[in-house]
C-alpha positions as CSV (number, residue, x, y, z in Angstrom):
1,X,174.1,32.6,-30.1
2,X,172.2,29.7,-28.1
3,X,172.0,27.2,-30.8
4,X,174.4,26.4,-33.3
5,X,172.5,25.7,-36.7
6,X,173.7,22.9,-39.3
7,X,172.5,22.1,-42.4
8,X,173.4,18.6,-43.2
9,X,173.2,16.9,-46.6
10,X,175.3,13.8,-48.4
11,X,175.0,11.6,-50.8
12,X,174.0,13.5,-54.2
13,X,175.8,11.6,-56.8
14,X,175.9,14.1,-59.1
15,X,176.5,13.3,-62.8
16,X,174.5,9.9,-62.4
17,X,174.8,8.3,-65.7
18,X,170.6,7.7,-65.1
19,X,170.4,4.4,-66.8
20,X,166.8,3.6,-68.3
21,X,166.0,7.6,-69.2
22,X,166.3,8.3,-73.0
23,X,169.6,10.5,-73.5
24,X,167.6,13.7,-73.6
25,X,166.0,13.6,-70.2
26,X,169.4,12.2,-69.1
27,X,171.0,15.3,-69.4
28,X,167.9,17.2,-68.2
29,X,168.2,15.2,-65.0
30,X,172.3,16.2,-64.7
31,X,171.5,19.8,-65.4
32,X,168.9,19.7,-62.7
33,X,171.1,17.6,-60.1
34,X,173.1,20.4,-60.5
35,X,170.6,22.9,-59.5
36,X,170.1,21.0,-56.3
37,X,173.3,22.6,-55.1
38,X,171.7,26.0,-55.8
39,X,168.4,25.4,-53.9
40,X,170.8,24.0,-51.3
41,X,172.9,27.1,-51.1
42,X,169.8,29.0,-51.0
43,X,167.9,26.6,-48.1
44,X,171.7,27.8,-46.1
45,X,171.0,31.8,-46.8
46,X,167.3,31.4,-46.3
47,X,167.6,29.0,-42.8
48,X,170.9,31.6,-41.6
49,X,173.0,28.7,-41.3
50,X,175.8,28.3,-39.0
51,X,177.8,25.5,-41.3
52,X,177.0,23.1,-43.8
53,X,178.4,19.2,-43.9
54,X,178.7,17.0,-46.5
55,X,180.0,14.0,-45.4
56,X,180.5,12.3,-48.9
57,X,179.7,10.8,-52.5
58,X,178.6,14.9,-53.7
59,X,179.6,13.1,-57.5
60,X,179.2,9.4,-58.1
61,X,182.7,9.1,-59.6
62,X,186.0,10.6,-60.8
63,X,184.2,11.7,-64.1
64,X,183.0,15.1,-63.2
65,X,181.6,17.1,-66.1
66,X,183.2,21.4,-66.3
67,X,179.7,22.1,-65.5
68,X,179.2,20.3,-62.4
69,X,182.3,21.6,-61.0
70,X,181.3,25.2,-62.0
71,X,177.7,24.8,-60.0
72,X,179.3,23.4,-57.1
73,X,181.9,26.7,-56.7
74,X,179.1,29.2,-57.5
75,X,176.8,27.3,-54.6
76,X,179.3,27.2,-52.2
77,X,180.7,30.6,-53.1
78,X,177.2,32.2,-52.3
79,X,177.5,31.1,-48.5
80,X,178.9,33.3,-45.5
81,X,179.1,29.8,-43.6
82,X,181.9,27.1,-43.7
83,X,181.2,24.2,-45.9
84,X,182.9,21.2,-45.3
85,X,183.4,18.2,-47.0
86,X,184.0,14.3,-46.0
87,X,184.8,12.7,-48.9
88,X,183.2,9.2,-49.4
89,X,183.3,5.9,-51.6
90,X,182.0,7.2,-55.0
91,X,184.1,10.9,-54.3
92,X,187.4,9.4,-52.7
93,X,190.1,11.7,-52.5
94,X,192.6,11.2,-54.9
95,X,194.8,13.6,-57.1
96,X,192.3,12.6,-60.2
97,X,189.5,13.9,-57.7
98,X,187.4,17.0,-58.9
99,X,188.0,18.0,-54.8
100,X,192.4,17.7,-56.0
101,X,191.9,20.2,-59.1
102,X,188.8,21.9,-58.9
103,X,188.9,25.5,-57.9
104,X,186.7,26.2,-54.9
105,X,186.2,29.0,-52.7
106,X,188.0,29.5,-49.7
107,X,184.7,28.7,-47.1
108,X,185.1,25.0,-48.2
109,X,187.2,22.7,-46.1
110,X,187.9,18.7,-47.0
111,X,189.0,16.2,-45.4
112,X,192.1,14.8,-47.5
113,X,193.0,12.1,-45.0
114,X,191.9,8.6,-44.1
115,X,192.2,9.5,-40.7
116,X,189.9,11.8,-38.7
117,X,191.5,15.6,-38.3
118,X,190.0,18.5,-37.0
119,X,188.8,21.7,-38.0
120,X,188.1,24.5,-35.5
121,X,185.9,27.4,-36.0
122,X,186.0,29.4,-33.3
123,X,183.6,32.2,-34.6
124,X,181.2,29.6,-34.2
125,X,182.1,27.7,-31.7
126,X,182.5,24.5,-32.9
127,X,185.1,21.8,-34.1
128,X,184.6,19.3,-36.6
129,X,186.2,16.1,-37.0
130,X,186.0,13.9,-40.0
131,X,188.4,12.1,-42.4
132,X,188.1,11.3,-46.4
133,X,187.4,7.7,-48.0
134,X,190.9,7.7,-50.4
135,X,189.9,4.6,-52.3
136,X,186.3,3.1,-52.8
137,X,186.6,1.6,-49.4
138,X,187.8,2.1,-45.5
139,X,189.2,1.1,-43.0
140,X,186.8,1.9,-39.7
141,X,187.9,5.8,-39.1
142,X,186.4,5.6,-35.4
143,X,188.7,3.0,-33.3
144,X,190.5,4.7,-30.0
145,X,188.9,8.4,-31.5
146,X,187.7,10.6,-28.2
147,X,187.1,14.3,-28.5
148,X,187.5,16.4,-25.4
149,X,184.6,18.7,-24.2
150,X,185.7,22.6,-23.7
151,X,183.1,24.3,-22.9
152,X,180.9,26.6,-25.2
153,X,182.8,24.4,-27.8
154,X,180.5,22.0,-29.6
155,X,182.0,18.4,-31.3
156,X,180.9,17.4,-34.3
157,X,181.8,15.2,-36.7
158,X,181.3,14.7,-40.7
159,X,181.9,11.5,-41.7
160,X,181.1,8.6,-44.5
161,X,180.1,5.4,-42.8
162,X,177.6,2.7,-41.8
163,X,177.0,2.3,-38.2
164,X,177.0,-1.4,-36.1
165,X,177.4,-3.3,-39.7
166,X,180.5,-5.2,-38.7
167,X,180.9,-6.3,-42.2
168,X,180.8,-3.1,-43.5
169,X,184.1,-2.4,-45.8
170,X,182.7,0.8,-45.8
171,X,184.4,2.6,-42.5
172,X,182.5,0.6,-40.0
173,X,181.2,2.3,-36.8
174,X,180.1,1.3,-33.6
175,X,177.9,2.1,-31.2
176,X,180.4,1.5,-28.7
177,X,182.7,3.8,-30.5
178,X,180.5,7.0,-30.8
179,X,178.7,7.1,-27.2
180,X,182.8,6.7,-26.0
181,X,183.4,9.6,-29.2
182,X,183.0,12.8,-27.1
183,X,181.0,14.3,-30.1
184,X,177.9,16.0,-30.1
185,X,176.6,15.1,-33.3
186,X,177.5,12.9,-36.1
187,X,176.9,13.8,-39.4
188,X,177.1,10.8,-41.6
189,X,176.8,9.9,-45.4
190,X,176.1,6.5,-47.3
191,X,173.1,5.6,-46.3
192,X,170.7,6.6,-49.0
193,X,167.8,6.4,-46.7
194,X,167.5,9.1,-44.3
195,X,166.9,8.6,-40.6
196,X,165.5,10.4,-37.4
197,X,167.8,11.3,-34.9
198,X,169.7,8.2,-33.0
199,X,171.6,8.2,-30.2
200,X,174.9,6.4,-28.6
201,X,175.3,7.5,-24.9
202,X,175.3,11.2,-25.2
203,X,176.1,11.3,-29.5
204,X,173.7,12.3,-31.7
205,X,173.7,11.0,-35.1
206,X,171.7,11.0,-38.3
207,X,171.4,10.2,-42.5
208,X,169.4,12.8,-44.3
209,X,169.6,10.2,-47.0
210,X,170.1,11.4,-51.0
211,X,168.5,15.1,-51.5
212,X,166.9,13.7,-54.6
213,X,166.2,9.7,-56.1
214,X,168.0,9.2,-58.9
215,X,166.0,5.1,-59.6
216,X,163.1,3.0,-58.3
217,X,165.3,2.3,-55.4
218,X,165.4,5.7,-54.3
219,X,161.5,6.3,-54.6
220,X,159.1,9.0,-52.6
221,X,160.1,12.3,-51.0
222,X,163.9,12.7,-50.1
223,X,165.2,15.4,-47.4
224,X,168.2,17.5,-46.7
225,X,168.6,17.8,-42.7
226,X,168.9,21.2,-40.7
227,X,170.2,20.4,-37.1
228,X,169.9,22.7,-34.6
229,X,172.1,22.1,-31.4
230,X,171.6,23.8,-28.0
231,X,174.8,25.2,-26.9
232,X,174.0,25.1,-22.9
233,X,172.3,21.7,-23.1
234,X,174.0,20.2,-26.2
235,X,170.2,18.9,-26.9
236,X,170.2,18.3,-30.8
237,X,166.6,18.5,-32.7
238,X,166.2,17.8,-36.6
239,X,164.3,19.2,-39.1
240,X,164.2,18.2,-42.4
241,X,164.0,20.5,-45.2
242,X,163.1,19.1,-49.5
243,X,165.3,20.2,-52.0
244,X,164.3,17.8,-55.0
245,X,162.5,18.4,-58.0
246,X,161.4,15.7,-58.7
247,X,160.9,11.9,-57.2
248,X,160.4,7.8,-58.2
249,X,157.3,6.5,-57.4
250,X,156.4,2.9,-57.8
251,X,152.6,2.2,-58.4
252,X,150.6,-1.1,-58.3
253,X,147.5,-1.4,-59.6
254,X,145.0,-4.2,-59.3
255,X,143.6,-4.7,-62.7
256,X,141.4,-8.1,-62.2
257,X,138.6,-7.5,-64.0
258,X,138.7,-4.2,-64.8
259,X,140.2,-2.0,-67.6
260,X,143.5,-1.4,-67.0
261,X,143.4,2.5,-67.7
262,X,140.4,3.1,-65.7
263,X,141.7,1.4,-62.6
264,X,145.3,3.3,-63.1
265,X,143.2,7.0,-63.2
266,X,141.7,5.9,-59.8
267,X,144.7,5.4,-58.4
268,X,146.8,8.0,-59.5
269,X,147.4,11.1,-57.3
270,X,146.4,14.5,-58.8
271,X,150.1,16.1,-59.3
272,X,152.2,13.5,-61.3
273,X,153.9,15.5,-64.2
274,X,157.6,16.2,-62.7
275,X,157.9,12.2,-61.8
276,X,159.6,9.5,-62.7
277,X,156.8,6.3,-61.8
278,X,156.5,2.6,-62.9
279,X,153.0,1.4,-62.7
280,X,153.0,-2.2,-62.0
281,X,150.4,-3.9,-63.1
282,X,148.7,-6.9,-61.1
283,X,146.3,-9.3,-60.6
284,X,144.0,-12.4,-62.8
285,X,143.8,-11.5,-66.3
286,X,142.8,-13.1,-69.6
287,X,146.0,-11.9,-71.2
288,X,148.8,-9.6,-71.0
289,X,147.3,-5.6,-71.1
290,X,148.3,-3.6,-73.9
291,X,151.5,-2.0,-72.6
292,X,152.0,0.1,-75.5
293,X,148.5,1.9,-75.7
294,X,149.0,2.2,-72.0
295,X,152.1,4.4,-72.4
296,X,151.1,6.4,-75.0
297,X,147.4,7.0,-73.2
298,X,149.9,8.3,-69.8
299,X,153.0,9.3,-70.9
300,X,152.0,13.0,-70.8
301,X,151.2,12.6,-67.0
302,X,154.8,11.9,-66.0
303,X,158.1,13.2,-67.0
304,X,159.0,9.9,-67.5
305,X,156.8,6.0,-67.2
306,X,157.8,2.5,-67.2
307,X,154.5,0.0,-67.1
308,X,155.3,-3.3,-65.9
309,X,152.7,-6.5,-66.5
310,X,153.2,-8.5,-63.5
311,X,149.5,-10.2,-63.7
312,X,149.0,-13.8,-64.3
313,X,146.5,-15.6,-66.0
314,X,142.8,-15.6,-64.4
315,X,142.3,-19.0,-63.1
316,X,139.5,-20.0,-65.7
317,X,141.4,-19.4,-68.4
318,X,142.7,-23.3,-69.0
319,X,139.1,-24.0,-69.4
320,X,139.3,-22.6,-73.0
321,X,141.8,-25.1,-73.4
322,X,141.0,-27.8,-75.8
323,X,138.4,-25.9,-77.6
324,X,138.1,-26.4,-81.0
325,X,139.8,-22.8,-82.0
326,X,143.6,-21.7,-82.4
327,X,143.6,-20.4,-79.4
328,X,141.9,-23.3,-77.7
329,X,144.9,-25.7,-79.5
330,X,147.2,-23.4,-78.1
331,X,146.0,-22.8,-74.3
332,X,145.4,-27.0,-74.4
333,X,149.8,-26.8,-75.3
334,X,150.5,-24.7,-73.0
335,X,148.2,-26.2,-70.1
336,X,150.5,-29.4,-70.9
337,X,153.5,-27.5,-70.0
338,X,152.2,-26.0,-66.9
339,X,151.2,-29.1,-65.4
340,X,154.6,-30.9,-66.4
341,X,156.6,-27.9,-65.1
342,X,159.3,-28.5,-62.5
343,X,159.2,-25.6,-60.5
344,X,157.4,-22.4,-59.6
345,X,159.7,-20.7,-61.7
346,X,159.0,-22.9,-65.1
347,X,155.2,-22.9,-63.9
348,X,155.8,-18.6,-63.8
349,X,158.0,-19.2,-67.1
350,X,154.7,-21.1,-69.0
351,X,152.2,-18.7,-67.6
352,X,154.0,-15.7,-69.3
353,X,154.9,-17.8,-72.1
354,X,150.7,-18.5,-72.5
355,X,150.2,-14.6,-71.5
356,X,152.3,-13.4,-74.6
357,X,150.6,-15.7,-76.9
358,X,147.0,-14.8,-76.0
359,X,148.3,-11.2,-77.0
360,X,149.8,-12.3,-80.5
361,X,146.4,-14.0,-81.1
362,X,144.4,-10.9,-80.2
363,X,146.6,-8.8,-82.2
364,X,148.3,-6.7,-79.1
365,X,151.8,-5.6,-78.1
366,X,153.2,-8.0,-75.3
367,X,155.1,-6.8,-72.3
């Protein structure tokens, strides 16, 4: 064997509580977070994976639903390779952890310590170091670590962490500390946001990031990470590999002077129906859009849609004010208030205020 080939994922949070989904697609998105461990087990079988690290937060908490725990032993239990896990801040290893009771097959390896340990694997030539979070935070895992070099023995390590973020209550590494490591390459969790490779003298390290979003902070495509690791050279290379279903997208659209549908449909890419978006609405109007008609018009595009109005009113609008009309009385009010405002924010607060009204007067739903 020349290379030694990884696949490295981390921060899944299974059994997400999905705030802001109606309870039905809640527990379709839990059934199908659960599935990602299947479609990783099968990326493993398909790719002829060496090992698999998962260096933390698989659940995102000591509540673990029987289910979730069955999926992960059938995934792992359908791998030749090691599987070894680091647990993190959201999976800490405690006796109340689904890693203390659950029953999983005898490929998987944890980390139970807040200290790093080693596991070798001779058949494959490689050791790897890691240690468990066993409260929601740590203590940095890295200080004084160095891992000798044998040769045709590769170091890695699988670990939960944040890297040069002194402040970090979160195991706190350093540069410093993983170019003076003696590893190879560092698999890390934490960091929802997955990276390219980085280096620290001769370490290698990466994120792959969440497999899957779970909210509109988690939005477009989302990677798992298959390393490959020259033996001879120790040269690492990355390729990353999507295991999601589905994915957040957030969506403005300029609506000045246009209708607000219209302009959506010309922005909107051609496959939408397994995503979760929020179309966010901006620009000079006359009055808040019609949220409502606008949901029910696009709901069917999407598995799930939030519309947001963030518009504000068009410029010319105060000139109504004064007229002699309800809503002329009313703009002429509200103009008052505008100009008397303090700040920004009760400027913002009045032009909202004026944007709901319009809407009552012209007989549609507000946002």
């Amino acid at each position: 064997m020349s290379k030694l080939k990884i696949l490295h994922a981390a921060d899944f949070h299974l059994d997400t509580p999905f705030e802001g989904l109606p309870e039905e697609k809640t527990r379709q998105r839990r059934t199908e977070q659960r599935m990602l461990l299947l479609s990783l087990a099968e990326l493993a079988r398909s790719e002829r994976v060496d090992l698999i690290l998962l260096p933390g937060d698989l659940v995102d908490g000591e509540k673990v639903f029987f289910e979730t725990e069955n999926a992960m032993a059938r995934a792992f239990g359908s791998v030749a390779c090691p599987v070894v896990i680091a647990p993190g801040n959201h999976d800490c290893f405690t006796q109340n952890s689904i890693y203390s009771r659950a029953k999983l097959p005898d490929n998987v390896y944890i980390f139970r310590k807040n200290e790093i340990e080693c596991l070798e694997f001779d058949e494959i030539g490689a050791r790897v170091f890691g240690a468990a979070f066993t409260d929601r935070y740590s203590r940095p895992l890295l200080e004084s670590f160095h891992a000798e070099r044998y040769p045709g023995t590769l170091n890695l390590l699988c670990l939960h962490g944040e890297v040069d973020v002194r402040e970090s209550r979160y195991d706190p590494v350093s540069s410093r500390q993983l170019a003076e490591s003696g590893i190879d390459y560092a698999a890390f969790g934490h960091i929802h946001k997955g990276s390219e490779l980085l280096k620290a003298g001769n370490t290698t390290y990466a994120w792959p990031g969440c497999p899957e979003g779970r909210g509109f902070d988690e939005t477009g495509a989302r990677f798992v990470n298959i390393i490959e690791i020259d033996r001879d050279s120790r040269e690492v290379s990355l390729r990353k590999a999507s295991i999601a279903r589905r994915r957040y997208e957030i969506l403005d659209v300029d609506i000045s002077g246009a209708e607000p549908i219209l302009a959506i449909h010309s922005k909107l890419p051609d496959d939408t129906q397994n995503d979760i978006y929020r179309i966010v609405l901006k620009g000079e109007t006359d009055g808040s859009a019609d949220a409502a008609m606008l949901r029910n018009s696009l709901e069917g595009l999407f598995f799930h849609l939030q519309i947001r109005d963030e518009t504000v009113l068009a410029r010319d609008i105060w000139e109504k004010a004064g007229s002699d009309s309800l809503r002329g009385l009313f703009l002429a009010r509200m103009r008052e208030l505008y100009d008397s405002a303090a700040n920004e924010e009760e400027r913002s607060r009045t032009e909202q205020a004026a944007r709901w009204g319009l809407a009552a007067l012209d007989n549609r739903e507000g946002v």
